[in-house]
Each structure stands twice: as C-alpha cells, then as structure tokens.
C-alpha positions in Angstrom: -3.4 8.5 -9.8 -0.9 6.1 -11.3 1.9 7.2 -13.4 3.6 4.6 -15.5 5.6 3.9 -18.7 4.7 1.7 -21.7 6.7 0.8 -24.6 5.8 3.5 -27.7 5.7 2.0 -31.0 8.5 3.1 -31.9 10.8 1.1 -29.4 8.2 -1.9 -30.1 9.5 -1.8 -33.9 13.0 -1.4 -32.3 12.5 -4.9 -30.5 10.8 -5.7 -33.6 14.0 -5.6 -35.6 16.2 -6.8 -33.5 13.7 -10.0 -32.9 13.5 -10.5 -36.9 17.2 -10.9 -37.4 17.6 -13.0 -34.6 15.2 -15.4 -36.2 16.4 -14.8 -39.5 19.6 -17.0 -38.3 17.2 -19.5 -38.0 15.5 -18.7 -41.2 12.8 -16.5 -40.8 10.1 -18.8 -39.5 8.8 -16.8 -36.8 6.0 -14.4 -35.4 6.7 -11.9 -33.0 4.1 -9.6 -31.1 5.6 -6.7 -28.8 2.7 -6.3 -26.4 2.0 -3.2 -23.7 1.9 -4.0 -20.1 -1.6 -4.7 -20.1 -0.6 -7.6 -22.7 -2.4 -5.8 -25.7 -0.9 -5.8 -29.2 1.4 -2.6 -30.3 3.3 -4.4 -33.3 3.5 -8.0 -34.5 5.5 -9.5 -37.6 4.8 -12.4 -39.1 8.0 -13.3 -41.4 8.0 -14.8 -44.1 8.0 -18.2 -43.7 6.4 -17.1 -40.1 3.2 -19.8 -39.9 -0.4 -18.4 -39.8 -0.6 -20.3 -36.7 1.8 -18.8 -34.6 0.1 -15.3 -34.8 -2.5 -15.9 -32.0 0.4 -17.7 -30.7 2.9 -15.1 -30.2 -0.1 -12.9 -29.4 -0.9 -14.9 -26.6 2.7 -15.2 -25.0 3.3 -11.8 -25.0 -0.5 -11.3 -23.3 0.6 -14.0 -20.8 4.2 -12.4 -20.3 3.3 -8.7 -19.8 -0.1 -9.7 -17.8 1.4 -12.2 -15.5 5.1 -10.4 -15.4 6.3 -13.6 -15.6 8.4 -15.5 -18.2 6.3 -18.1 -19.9 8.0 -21.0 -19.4 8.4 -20.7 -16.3 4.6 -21.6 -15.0 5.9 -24.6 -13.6 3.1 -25.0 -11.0 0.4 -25.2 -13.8 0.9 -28.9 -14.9 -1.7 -31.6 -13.6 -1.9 -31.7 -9.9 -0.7 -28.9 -9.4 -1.8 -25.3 -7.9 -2.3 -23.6 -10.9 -3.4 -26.6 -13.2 -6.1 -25.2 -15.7 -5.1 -21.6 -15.5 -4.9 -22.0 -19.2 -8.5 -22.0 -19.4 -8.5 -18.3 -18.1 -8.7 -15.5 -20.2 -10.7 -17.2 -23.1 -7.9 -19.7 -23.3 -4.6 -16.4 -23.6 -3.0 -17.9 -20.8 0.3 -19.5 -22.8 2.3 -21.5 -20.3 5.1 -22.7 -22.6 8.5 -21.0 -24.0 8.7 -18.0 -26.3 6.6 -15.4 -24.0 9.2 -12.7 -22.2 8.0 -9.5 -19.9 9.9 -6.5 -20.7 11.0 -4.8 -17.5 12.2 -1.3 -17.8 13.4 0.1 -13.8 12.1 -2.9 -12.2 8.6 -2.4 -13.9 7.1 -4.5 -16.6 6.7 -2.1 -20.0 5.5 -4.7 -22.0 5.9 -7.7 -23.8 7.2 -10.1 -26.2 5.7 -13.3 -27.7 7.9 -15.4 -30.5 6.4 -18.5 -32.0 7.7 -20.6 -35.0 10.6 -22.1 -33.8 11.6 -24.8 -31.3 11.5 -23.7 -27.2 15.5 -22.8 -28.1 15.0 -20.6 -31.0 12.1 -18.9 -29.5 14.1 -18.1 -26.4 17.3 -16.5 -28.4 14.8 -14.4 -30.7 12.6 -13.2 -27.1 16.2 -12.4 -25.3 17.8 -11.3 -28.4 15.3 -8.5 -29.1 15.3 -7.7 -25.1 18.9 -7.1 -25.0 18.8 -5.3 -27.8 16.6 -2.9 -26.1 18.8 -2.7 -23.2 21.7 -1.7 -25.7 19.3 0.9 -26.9 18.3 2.3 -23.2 21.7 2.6 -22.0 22.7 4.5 -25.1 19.6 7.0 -24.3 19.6 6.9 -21.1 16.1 6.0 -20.6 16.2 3.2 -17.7 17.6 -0.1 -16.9 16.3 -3.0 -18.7 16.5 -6.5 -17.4 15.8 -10.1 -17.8 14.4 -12.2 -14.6 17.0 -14.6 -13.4 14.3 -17.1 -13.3 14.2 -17.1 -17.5 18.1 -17.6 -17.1 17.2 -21.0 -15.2 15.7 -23.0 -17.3 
C-alpha cells in the first residue's frame, strides 16, 4: 500500500488567494485551477475579467503540471522533430506544453498543481510562483513540509 499526501481544499483556496492577488496586480484577467497530484480539479477561479477560454486552459496546465511533475514550459523536447513531438495529442489533447502550469512539491513529492491562464508567459509565471511561495510561507509557519520550486522553472 501507498501512503501519500494531496493538497485539501482548504490549502488549494490558500493558493487560490494568494494566486488572485497576484494577478490582481495585473488586473484580474486570469483563471487559476489548483489541481491534486493526479491532475484532477480541487478549486479553480475564474476572475473577473478572467476569459471563458482560459478555464480548460488553466485546467489543463495544472493536469499537465501535477501528472508529468514537470513545469510546463519546460517541455522543450516536444517541438517538431523532436522526441516528444505530438505528446500534445495525448490525453484527449490535456497535455499543455507552454507557461503557466507549475507542480506543487511538498518533501520532494508532487501534492498537486497549479494552472494560470490569461495573462502573457510573464504574468502567468509570477501568479503560478506567487501562489507557490505563498504556500511555502504557510508550511513553514505550520510546520507541515518543505515546499519547493524545481530549478528548472527558475531557468527559463
């Protein structure tokens, strides 16, 4: 048997809030979806002047981000000719290989996710790390695990 830890709902509408104030510098335009670590929806937000478009969006960043453990944009290996070209297809076309998709890593081990569309690949990035560090701020106050963000997000 596997034990593991997902996000509750309640420290999705933590990274929720910390995600819409970030964006809110920006003004308001985006969707966020904290996702488990199977990629599946807990909470999403559209603001206000979030688009109806970035809902499956930000859904499908977060699925790609948790599912893969990966950061979105950093699928650098699915672009023509390479080995992954097409992986977008997989997944009735979830797989999101572009910014605004984060894995949420809690001791090493992804927890969830977070998906932010709405803004430009900037934006995105500073609402997705924004929320995650809140979330660290949070752990270390509770005690309740290290939270990090993979170097390779810090890259690009």
């Amino acid at each position: 048997m596997i034990t593991k830890n997902v996000l509750s709902l309640a420290e999705a509408e933590l990274l929720l809030d910390a995600a819409q104030k970030k964006s809110e510098e920006f003004g308001g335009i985006h969707v966020i979806c904290i996702a488990d670590d199977a990629g599946y929806p807990i909470a999403l937000r559209r603001l206000d002047r979030g688009k109806v478009t970035s809902v499956q969006i930000a859904e499908n960043k977060a699925f790609t981000a948790a599912a893969h453990r990966r950061v979105t944009h950093t699928f650098t290996n699915t672009f023509p000719g390479e080995e992954a070209w097409g992986i977008f297809t997989q997944h009735g076309g979830r797989i999101t290989v572009f910014v605004g998709g984060y894995p949420i890593f809690v001791d090493g081990k992804v927890v969830g996710g977070i998906g932010v569309s709405g803004g430009n690949g900037e934006q995105d990035i500073a609402v997705c790390e924004a929320a995650i560090e809140s979330f660290k701020l949070h752990m270390e106050q509770t005690g309740g695990g290290v939270v990090t963000i993979p170097e390779a997000a810090k890259k690009a």
